[in-house]
N, C-alpha and C positions, 0 to 999 in steps of 0.2 A: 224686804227683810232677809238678812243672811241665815242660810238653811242650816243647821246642827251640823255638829263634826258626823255625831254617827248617819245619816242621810247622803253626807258623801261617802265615804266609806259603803254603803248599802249599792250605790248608783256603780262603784268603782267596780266590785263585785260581779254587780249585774254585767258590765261590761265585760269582763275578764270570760264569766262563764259563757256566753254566746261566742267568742270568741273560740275560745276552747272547744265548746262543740262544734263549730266550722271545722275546726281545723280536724278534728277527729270524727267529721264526714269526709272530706276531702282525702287522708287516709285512708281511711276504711273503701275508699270507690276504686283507689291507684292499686293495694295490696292484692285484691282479687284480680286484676286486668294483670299484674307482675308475674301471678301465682300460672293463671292462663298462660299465657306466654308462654312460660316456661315449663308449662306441660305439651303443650302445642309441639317445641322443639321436640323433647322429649320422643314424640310418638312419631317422629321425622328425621332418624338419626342422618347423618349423611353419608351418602353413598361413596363406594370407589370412583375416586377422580373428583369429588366435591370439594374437598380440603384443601382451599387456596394457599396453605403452609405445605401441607407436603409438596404442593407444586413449585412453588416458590423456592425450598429445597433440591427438588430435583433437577428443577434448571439450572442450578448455581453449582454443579456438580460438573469437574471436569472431564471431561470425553479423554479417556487414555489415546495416545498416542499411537496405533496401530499398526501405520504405516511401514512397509517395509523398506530399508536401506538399499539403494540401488544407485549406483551411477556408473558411467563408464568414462573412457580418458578419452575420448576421441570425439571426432563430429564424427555422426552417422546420419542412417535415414530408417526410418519406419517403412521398409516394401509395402506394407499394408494401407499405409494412410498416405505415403508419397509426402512425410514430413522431415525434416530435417532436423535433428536436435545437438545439444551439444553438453550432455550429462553428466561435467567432470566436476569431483570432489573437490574442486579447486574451490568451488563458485555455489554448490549444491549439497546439504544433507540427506536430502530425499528426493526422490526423482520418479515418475512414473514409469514403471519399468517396461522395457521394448523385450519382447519374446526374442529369444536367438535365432528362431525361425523366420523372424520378422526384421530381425537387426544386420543391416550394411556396411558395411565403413565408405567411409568418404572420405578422399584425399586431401588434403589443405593446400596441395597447390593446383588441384583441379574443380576446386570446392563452385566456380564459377559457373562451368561449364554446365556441372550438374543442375546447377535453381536454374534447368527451364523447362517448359512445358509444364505438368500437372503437378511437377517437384519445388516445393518452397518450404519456407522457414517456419517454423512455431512459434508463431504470432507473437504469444503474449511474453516469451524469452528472445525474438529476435535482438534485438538488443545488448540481451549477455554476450548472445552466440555472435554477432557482428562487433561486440568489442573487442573478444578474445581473437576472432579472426585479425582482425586489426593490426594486432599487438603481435601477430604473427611476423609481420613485413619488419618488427624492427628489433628482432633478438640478437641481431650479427650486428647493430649499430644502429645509429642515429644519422642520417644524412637525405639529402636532397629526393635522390630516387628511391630509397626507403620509406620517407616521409607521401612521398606522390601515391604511392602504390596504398600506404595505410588510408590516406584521405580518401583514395577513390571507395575502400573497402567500405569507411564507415558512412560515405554517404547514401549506402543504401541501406543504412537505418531508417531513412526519412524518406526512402518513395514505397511504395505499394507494396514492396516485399514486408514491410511490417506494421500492414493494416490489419485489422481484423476484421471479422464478417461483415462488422459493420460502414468498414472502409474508416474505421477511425484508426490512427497510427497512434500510438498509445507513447514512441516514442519524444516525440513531441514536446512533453514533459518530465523527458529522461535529460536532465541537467548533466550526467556525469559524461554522457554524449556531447552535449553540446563544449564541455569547457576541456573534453578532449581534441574535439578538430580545432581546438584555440591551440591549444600547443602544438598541435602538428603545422597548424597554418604557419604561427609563431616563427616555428623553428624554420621552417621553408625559405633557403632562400633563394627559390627562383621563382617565388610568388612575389610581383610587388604589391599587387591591390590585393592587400588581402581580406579587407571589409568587404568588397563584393566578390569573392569568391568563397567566403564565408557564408552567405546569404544565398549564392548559387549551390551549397551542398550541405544543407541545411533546413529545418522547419523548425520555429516557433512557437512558444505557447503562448497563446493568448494573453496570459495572464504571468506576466515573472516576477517572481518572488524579488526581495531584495537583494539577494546575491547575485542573482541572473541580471541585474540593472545592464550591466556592464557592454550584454548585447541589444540593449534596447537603441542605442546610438551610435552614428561612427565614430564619434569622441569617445565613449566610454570605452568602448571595443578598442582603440588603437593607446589608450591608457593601457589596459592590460596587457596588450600584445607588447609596450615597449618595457613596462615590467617583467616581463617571460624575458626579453632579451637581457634585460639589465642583468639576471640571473639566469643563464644561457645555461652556462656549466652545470648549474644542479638540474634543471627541468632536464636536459637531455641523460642525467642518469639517474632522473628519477624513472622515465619510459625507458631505460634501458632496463632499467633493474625489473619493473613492474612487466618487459614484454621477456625478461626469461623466467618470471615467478611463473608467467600462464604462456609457457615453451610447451609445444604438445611435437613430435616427430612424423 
């Protein structure tokens, strides 16, 4: 038998109100645990150095610039450390500064003589400092025995003179090294093989980039080397210009 309108209505009711109370216990249990909380914090404000914002802040803060302005025009040496540096504004804005009590000069045409015994280069700048030497041998021109004398300079970028403590030559992966003995080899002409004597004064990174492809093979290597020639005239006053921009006396 179908139950009265009003008897639904009554059941619907009933339903809604049980309902309702759930829900307005389930409130009632969350509000007080919320209120706690957040008295709890309260009584536990947080200390200096707790505030992961101020820290966060303060790392992102840049460190002024301190440093003082130092360089000088010449290769020297550190008496004290028996280092060799070569701290010109040419190549450098800042430069660890050498006490004048502590600071030598060093000749550039007896600069050899000196790196021996306990006297060597600054490791992590050898590099600068053997490029610019380099570029020494060719400020009066571009030719055969100027070229020989530069090659010999810059292959000792790549032996022990510019390892560091760890005996790692950091050179290695100094590319602007390597595509400079290309042009000296290049231009050389009483070099014939010049793939393997490229290879004779020279080291390798493991790992070369796509530009550097060029010395991974002696095809690639002798591609470039007949492009240097195809354009002779410019490459040789490009090193001319580039060995009296970094002319030291």
């Amino acid at each position: 038998m179908r139950q009265p309108l009003t008897h639904n209505k009554t059941s619907l009711n009933r339903r809604r109100f049980i309902s309702n109370t759930v829900r307005l216990l389930v409130l009632g249990s969350i509000f007080p645990l919320q209120e706690a909380c957040n008295n709890k914090s309260s009584k536990h404000p947080a200390g200096p150095g707790k505030d992961s914002t101020a820290k966060k802040s303060q790392g992102s803060k840049k460190t002024p610039n301190n440093r003082k302005k130092w360089m000088h025009e010449g290769l020297v040496m550190n008496t004290q450390t028996h280092v060799m540096h070569f701290p010109t504004s040419k190549v450098y804005t800042y430069y660890d500064e050498i006490k004048p009590t502590h600071l030598r000069e060093i000749s550039l045409v007896t600069w050899v003589a000196t790196l021996q015994g306990p006297v060597r280069l600054n490791r992590e700048q050898s590099g600068n400092i053997l490029e610019i030497l380099t570029l020494q041998h060719l400020k009066q021109g571009v030719n055969d025995e100027y070229l020989n004398a530069a090659t010999d300079t810059l292959a000792k970028a790549f032996t022990p003179a510019g390892e560091n403590s760890k005996a790692v030559n950091l050179n290695t992966m100094n590319f602007r090294l390597h595509e400079l003995m290309l042009q000296l080899l290049s231009l050389n002409t009483s070099i014939p093989d010049k793939w393997q004597v490229f290879n004779s004064k020279v080291k390798k990174s493991a790992i070369l980039r796509k530009r550097q492809k060029w010395m991974e093979t002696e095809t690639g290597f002798n591609d470039r080397v007949k492009y240097i020639m195809d354009h002779q005239s410019d490459y040789m006053n490009r090193l001319t210009a580039r060995a009296r921009k970094y002319s030291f006396t």
